[in-house]
N, C-alpha and C positions, 0 to 999 in steps of 0.2 A: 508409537508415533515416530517415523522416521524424521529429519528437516533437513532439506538439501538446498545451498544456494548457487547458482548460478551464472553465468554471463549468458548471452544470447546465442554466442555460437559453437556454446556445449547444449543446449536444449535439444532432446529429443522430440521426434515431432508429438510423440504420445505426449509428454507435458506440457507443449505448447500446445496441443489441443486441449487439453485439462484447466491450463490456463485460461484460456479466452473461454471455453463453457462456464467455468465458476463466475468469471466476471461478469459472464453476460447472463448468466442465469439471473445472478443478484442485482446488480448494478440496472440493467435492460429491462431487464422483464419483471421480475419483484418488485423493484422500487420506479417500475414504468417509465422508465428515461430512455425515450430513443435517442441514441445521440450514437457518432462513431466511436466503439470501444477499443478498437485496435489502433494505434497510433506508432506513430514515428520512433516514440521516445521507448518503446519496446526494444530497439533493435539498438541501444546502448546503453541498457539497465544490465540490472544486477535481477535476477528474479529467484525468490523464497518460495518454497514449498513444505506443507506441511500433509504428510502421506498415513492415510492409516490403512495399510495393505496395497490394495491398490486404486483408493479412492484420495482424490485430493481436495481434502477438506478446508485446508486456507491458503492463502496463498499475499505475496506481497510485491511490488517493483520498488527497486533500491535505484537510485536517480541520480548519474554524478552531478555534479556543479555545471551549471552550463548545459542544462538539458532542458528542465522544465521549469526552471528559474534561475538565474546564477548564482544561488546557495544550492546544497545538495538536497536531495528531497524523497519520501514518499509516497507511496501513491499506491491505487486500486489493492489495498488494503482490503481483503475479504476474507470471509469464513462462510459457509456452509451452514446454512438454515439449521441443521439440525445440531451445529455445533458450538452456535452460541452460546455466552453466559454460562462457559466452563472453564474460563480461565484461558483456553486456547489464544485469542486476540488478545491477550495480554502480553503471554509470551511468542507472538507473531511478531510484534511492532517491538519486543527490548531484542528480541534476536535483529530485526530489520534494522535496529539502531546502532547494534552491536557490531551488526556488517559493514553499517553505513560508514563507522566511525575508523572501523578496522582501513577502511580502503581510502577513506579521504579524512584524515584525523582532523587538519585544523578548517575543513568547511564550515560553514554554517549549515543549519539545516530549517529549510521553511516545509509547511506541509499547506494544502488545500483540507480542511476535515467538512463531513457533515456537521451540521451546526448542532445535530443532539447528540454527538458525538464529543460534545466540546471540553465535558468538563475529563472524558475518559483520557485524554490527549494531553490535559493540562495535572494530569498525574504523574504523566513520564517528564513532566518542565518545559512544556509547551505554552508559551500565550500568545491571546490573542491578538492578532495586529488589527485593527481597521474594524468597517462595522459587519455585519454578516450582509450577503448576498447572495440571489439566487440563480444557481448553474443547473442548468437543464431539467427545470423543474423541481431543486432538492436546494434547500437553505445552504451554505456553505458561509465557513471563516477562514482567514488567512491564518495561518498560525506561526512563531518561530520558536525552536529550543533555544530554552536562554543557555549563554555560555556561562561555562565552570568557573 
């Protein structure tokens, strides 16, 4: 498994298209949320790949401060149907952290998570803020990493 992260205006157009298929395969059409998948906030993230040959199996956006919240954040966190519940999204989100932290060390860091997502989230030091609600058809909780 290769893992390459990036800014947006190193992205090749092959992984920007690999990007937005993974997300929109899982995110759109798997979990039935039409909603617009490509946004703004693409175009001053950080984006994580996760390559085995030449299929891109997970994938991540790393959020400065002042993007999608004014702590720093991630987001459209995915992996590939056939690649769950192998450890992969484990080490997706401590690399995305890793990154996160590397580029903006004393931010905070808030996420949006699926709500059965919650307690995987709160293993890396994630809690919950607030009560759960639902975005685009899918439970959702606010979450923040506690600080060190």
């Amino acid at each position: 498994m290769i893992w390459s992260t990036k800014n947006w205006e190193q992205l090749t157009t092959r992984e920007l298209f690999e990007a937005y298929k993974l997300r929109t395969d899982v995110f759109v059409v798997e979990q039935g949320c039409p909603y617009p998948e490509v946004d703004e906030h693409d175009l001053q993230s950080r984006h994580l790949f996760a390559w085995e040959g030449t299929e891109l199996i997970a994938y991540a956006r790393i959020c400065p401060p002042n993007t999608v919240y004014p702590e720093a954040s991630l987001g459209r966190i995915v992996l590939a149907k056939e690649n769950r519940n192998k450890g992969i999204g484990r080490e997706l989100v401590s690399r995305a952290l890793a990154d996160l932290k590397k580029q903006w060390p004393e931010a905070p860091v808030k996420i949006q998570a699926q709500q059965y997502l919650e307690s995987f989230y709160t293993s890396f030091g994630f809690e919950t803020i607030g009560e759960s609600y639902p975005d685009v058809m899918v439970m959702h909780v606010d979450m923040k990493l506690k600080e060190d």
